[in-house]
N, C-alpha and C positions, 0 to 999 in steps of 0.2 A: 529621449530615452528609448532605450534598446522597447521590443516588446515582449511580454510575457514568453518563457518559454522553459521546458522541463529537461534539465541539465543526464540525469539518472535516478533510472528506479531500482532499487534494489529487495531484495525479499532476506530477510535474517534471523536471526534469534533473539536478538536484543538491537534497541537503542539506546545513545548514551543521549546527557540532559540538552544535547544539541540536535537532537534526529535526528543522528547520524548513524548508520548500521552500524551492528556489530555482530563478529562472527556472521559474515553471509551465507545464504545454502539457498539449494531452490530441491534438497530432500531433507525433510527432518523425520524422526526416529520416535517410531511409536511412542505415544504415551505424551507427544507434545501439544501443549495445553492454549499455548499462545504462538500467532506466526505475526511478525511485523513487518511493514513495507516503509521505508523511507524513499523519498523523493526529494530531491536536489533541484529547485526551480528555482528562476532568476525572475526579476522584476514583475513582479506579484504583486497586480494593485489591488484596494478594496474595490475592484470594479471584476475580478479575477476566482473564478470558482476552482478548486480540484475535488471531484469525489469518485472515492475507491469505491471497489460492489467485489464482494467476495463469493464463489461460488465451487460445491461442490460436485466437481463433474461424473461422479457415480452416478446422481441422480440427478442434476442440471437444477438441483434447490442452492436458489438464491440465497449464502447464509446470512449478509448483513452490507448495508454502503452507510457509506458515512461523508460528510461535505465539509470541506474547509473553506473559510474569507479570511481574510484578515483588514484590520482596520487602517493599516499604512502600508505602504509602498517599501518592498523590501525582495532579499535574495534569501537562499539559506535551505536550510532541510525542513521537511513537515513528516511528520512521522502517522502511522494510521498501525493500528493491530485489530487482530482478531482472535476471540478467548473462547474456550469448549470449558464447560464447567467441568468434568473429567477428563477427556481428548479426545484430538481431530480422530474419527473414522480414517482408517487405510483406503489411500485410493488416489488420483489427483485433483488438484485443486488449481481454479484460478484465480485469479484478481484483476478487474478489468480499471484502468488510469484517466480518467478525462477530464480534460481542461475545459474548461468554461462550455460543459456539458456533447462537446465532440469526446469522441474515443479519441485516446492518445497512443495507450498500449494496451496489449493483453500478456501479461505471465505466468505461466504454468507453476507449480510446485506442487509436490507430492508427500505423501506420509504411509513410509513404511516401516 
């Protein structure tokens, strides 16, 4: 078997009930309340970590990370969001990607 490895990250507005983006953007438009990231990785064992860390780069405050396993061995989208109880601050934003706790990626997006 192939080994673990992250097909595409994407940043959108929604995902549908497979974790797959929808409508992608890397700007969303003041007043936006939730940003979502899907990622598209292949051969995912339960031996196999991904966790996101969200951060707003105005002020370098870490907003939140979150860790995924799964219990079987599979391909497919995993989906992670992040929610402002009224909305994001203007400014930009990253989201740092890492696989079995190595950084993978870092991407930017903004809220104007």
């Amino acid at each position: 078997m192939e080994p673990v490895s992250i097909d595409s990250i994407t940043l959108s507005r929604d995902i549908d009930s497979s974790y797959a983006p929808i409508d992608p953007a890397e700007v969303f438009p003041s007043g936006t309340s939730i940003v979502y990231v899907s990622i598209k990785i292949n051969n995912m064992t339960p031996e196999d970590r991904l966790t996101v860390t969200w951060y707003y780069m105005e002020t370098g405050e870490e907003l939140n990370t979150n860790d995924y396993t799964t219990g079987e061995t599979g391909s497919g989208y995993i989906g992670f969001s992040i929610t402002s109880d009224n909305s994001f601050p203007s400014g930009n934003y990253n989201v740092e990607v890492y696989l079995n706790d190595e950084l993978y990626e870092t991407r930017g997006f903004s809220v104007e």
